[in-house]
C-alpha positions in Angstrom: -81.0 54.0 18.5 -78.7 56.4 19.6 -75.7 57.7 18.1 -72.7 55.8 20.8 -74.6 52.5 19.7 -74.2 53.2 15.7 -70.7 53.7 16.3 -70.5 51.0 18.1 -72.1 48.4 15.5 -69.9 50.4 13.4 -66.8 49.4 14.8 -67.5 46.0 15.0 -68.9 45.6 11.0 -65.5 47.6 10.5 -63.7 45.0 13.1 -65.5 41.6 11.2 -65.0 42.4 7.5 -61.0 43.0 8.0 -61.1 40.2 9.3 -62.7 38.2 6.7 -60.5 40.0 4.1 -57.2 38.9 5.8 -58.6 35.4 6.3 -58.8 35.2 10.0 -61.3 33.8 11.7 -63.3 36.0 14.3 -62.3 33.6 17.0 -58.4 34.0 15.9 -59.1 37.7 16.5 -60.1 37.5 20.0 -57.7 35.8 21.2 -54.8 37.4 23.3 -50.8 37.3 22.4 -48.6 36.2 24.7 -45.1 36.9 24.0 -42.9 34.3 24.2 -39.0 34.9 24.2 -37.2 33.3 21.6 -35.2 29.7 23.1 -31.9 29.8 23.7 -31.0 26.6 22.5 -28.4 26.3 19.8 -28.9 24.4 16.4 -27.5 20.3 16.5 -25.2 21.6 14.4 -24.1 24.9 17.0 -24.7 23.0 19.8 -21.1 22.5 22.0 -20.9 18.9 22.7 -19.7 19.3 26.8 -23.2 20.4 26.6 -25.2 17.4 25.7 -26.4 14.8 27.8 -24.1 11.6 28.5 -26.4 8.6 27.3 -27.2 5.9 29.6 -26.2 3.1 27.5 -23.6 0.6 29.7 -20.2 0.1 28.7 -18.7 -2.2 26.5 -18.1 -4.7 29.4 -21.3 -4.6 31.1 -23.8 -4.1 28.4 -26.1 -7.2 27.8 -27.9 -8.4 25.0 -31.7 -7.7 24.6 -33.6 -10.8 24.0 -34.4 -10.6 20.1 -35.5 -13.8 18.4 -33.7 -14.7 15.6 -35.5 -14.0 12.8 -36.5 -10.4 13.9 -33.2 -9.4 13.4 -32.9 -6.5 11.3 -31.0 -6.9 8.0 -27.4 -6.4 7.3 -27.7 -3.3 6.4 -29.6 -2.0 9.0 -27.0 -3.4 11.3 -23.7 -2.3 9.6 -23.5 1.2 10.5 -19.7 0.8 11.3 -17.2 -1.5 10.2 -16.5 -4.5 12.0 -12.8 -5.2 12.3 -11.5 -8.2 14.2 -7.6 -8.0 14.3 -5.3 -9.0 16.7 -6.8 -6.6 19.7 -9.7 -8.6 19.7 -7.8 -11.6 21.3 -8.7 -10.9 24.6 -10.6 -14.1 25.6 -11.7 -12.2 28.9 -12.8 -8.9 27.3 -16.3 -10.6 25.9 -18.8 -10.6 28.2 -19.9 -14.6 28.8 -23.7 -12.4 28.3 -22.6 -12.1 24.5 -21.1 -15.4 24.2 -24.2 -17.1 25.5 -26.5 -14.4 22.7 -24.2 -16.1 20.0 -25.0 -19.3 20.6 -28.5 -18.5 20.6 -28.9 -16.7 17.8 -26.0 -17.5 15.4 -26.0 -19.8 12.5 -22.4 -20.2 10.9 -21.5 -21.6 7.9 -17.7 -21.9 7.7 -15.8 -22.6 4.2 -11.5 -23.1 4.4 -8.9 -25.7 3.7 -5.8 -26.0 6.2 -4.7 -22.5 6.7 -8.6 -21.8 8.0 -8.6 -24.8 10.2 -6.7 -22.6 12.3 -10.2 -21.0 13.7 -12.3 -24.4 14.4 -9.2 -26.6 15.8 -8.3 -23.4 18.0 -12.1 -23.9 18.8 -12.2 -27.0 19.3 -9.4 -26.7 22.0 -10.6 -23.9 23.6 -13.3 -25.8 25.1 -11.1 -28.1 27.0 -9.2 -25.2 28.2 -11.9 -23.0 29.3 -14.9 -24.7 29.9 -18.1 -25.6 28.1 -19.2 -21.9 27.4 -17.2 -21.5 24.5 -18.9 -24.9 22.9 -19.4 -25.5 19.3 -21.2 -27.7 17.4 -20.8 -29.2 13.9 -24.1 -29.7 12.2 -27.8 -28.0 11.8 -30.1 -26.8 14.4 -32.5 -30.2 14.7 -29.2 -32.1 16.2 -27.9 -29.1 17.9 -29.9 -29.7 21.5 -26.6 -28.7 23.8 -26.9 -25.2 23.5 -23.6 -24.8 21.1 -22.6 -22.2 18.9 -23.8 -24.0 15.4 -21.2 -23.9 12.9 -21.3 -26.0 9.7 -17.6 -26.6 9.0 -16.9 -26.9 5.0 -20.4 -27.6 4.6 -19.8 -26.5 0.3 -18.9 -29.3 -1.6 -18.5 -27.2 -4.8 -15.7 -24.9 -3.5 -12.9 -25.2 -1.3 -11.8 -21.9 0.0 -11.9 -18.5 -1.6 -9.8 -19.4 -4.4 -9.6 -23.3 -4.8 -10.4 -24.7 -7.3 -10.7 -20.7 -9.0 -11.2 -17.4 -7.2 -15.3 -17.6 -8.5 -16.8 -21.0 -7.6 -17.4 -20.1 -4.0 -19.5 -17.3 -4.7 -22.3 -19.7 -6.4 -21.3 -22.6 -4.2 -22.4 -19.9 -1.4 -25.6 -19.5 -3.3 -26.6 -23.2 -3.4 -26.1 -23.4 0.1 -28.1 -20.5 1.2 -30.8 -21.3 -1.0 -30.9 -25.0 0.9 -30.8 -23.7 4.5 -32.2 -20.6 4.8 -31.7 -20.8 8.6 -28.1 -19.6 7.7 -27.7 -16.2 8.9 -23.5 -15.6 8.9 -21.1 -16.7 5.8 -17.4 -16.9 6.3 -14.7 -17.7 4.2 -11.0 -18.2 4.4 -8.0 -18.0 2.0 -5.1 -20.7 1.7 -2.2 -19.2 0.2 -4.2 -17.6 -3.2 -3.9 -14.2 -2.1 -0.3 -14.0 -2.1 -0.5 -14.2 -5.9 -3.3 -12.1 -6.0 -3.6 -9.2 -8.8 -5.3 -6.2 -7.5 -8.5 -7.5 -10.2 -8.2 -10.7 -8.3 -9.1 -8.8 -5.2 -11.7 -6.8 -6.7 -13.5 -9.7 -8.4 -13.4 -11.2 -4.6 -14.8 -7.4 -3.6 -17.5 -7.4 -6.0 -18.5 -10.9 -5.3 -18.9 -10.8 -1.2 -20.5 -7.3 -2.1 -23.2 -8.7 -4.6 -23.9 -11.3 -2.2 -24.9 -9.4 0.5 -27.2 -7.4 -1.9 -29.0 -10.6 -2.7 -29.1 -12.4 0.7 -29.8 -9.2 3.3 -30.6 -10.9 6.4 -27.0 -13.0 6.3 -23.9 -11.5 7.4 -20.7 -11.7 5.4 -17.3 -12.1 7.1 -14.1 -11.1 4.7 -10.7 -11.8 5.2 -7.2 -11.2 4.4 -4.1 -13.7 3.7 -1.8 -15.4 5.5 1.2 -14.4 6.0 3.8 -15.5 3.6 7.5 -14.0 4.8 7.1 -11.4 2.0 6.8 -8.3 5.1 5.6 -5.1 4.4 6.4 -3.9 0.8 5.3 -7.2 -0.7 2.4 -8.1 -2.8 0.4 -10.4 0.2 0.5 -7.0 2.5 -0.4 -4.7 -0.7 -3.7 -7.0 -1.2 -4.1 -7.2 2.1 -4.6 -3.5 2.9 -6.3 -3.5 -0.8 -9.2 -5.7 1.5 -8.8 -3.6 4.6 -9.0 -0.3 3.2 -12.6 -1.7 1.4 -13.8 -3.0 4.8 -13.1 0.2 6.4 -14.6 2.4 3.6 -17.9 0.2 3.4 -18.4 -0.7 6.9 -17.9 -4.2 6.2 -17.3 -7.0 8.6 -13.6 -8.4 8.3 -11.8 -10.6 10.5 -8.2 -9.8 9.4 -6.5 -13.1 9.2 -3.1 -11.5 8.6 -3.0 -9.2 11.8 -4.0 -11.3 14.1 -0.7 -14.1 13.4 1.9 -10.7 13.3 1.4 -10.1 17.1 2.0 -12.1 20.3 -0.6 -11.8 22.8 1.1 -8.7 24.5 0.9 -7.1 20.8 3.7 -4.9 21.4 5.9 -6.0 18.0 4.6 -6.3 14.9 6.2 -9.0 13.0 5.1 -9.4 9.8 7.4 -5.8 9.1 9.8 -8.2 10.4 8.9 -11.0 7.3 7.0 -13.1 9.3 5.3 -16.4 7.7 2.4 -18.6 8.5 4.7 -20.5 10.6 5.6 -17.8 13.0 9.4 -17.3 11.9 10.6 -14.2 11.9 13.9 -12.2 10.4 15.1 -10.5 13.9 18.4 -9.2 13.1 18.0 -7.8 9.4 20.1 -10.3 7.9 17.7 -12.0 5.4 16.8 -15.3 7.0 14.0 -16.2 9.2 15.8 -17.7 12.2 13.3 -16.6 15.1 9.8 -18.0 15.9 7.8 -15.4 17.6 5.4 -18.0 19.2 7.6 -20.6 20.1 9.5 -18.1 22.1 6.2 -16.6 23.4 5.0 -20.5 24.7 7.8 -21.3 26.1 8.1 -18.2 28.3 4.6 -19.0 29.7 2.6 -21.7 31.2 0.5 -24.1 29.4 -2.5 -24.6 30.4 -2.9 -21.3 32.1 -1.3 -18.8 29.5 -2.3 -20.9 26.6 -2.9 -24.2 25.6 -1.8 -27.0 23.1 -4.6 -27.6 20.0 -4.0 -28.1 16.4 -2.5 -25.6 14.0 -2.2 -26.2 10.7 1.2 -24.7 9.3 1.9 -23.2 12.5 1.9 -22.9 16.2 -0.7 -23.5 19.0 -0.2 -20.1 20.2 -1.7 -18.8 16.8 -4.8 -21.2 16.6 -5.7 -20.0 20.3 -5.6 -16.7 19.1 -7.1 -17.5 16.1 -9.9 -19.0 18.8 -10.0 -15.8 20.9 -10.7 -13.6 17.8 -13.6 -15.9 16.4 -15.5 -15.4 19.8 -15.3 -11.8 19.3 -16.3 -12.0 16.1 -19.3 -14.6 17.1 -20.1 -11.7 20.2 -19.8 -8.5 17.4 -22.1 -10.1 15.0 -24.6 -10.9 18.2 -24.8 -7.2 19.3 -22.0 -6.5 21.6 -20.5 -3.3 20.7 -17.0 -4.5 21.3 
C-alpha cells in the first residue's frame, strides 16, 4: 500500500471519529449547506397592521349562518368572546338579516321569566307579527307542539318566581334551576326586573351578579341574558341609573350578554336625545324645560308625527306606549339573531 493511500485512510479515520465524538452522524456530515437568508417577516407582535391580509369573512349584513345543529353548539363560554350588548341601536328591525332570523328560530330555545314591565318584549312580539309578516313568528310552548317553524319561547314558564326580585331578589335563581333540570332542551334564560331595581343596594346588584354568574358555571351550554331597570323619572344621578351602570359596567368587563332594558325606552327611534338625563319614566314622560315636572311624552309625540302601520304599529305596552313595546320587539330579534351567530 502506498503512502497517498495511508494518508488517505488516514484522513477519513481522522474524518469518522470527530464525528462520532461530536455526535453527528456520518450521513449528517456529507451533506452540503445551503445558506439560507434570514426572513424578513416581522414578529405578530412587530408586524404593521396595513400589512396584514383583509379576511374574507362577509359583512355584518350579508353574512349567513352555517348550518350547525343544535346541540353541537359550543358552550357559553366558548362563544362569549365579547360582550353582547343590546341597547337602543339595536332597534333597527331592517338591520338583521331575515338569514339570522330564520337560524333563531331553528336553533333557539327561550325561556322567558317577567311580570308587567317585561311583557313589554312578548306583547311587542306578538304585534310585530301582524305588522311585518310571519317571519318574526313566536310560539308559546315546547318543541313537540312547536311544528310552524316559530321562534320557541316559553313565557313565565317558573311558577316559583315571578321576576328577578318578586317574591325576593333569590328565588329565581333556583326556580331557574328546577326548570333547566326539567327541560334540558332549554338553551337561553332571560329574565326581567319590575320596579326592584330602583330600590336596589349596590349588594342587591351583586347578589343578582353572583347569581346569573354561578348559573352559567353550572349550566354551560345555556345562554344567560341580564338586564337593567326600568326607568323610574329619577334621571341620571339617581340610584336606578347608579345600579344600572353597576350591571353595565359587569356585562362589559365579563363579556356578558345584556339586553339593556333602560337604554332602549330613553331614545326615540332616530336616537338622537337621550331622555332619561331628561327624568324620563317607564311611561315615556319627560321634564323638557328644567322646571321639575314631567309634562312631555317622548313617544306620544314621536307616534303622532309618524304613520301607523308603516312607521310603527299599535300592540300592548304595559305602563307605557306602543312605540316602546315595538322597540322593545326590534331589540329582542337582535338579541334572538346575536345569540344565533350573527355578529351584529
Amino acid at each position: 500500500m502506498n503512502s497517498q493511500k495511508l494518508i488517505a485512510i488516514s484522513m477519513i479515520l481522522f474524518v469518522l471519529s470527530a464525528c462520532s465524538t461530536a455526535g453527528i452522524s456520518p450521513a449528517a456530515s456529507e451533506q452540503v449547506m445551503v445558506d439560507t437568508p434570514p426572513t424578513n417577516t416581522p414578529a405578530a407582535s412587530e408586524q404593521d397592521p396595513a400589512d396584514m391580509p383583509l379576511t374574507d369573512a362577509p359583512a355584518a349584513s350579508t353574512q349567513e349562518p352555517a348550518d350547525v345543529p343544535l346541540n353541537d353548539a359550543p358552550a357559553m363560554s366558548e362563544q362569549n368572546s365579547a360582550a353582547i350588548i343590546i341597547d337602543h341601536r339595536s332597534t333597527k328591525l331592517s338591520d338583521i338579516p331575515e338569514s339570522w332570523i330564520e337560524k333563531a328560530k331553528q336553533t333557539l330555545r327561550i325561556a322567558y321569566g317577567h311580570t308587567s314591565h317585561g311583557s313589554q318584549l312578548v306583547e311587542g312580539m306578538t304585534g310585530l307579527v301582524s305588522f311585518a309578516g310571519p317571519l318574526y313568528e313566536w310560539k308559546d310552548g315546547g318543541v313537540e307542539e312547536n311544528t310552524s317553524g316559530a321562534l320557541d319561547l316559553r313565557d313565565s314558564p317558573f311558577p316559583e318566581a315571578n321576576d328577578l326580585g318578586s317574591p325576593d331578589r333569590t328565588i329565581w335563581a333556583d326556580a331557574t334551576r328546577s326548570y333547566l333540570n326539567a327541560n334540558p332542551d332549554i338553551n337561553v334564560i332571560i329574565w326581567s326586573w319590575c320596579g326592584e331595581v330602583s330600590d336596589a343596594t349596590e349588594a342587591d346588584i351583586d347578589t343578582y351578579l353572583s347569581l346569573m354568574s354561578r348559573l352559567e358555571a353550572d349550566y354551560p351550554n345555556v345562554r344567560f341574558v341580564y338586564m337593567t331597570g326600568h326607568l323610574d323619572g329619577s334621571g341620571a344621578e339617581g340610584n336606578l341609573n347608579r345600579r344600572n351602570e353597576q350591571i353595565r359596567v359587569y356585562a362589559h368587563e365579563n363579556n356578558k350578554i345584556l339586553y339593556d332594558f333602560a337604554d332602549i325606552e330613553s331614545y326615540d327611534p332616530d336616537g338622537a336625545i337621550n331622555y332619561m338625563v331628561m327624568s324620563a319614566n317607564d311611561a315615556c314622560d319627560y321634564d323638557a324645560d328644567g322646571d321639575g315636572s314631567q309634562e312631555s311624552n317622548w313617544a306620544r309625540a314621536w307616534q303622532s308625527t309618524h304613520i301607523e302601520d308603516v312607521d310603527w304599529y299599535q300592540c300592548g305596552s304595559a305602563h307605557s306606549e306602543p312605540l316602546v313595546a315595538n322597540m322593545k320587539a326590534y331589540a329582542a330579534w337582535a338579541l334572538w339573531a346575536r345569540l344565533a351567530g350573527w355578529s351584529g
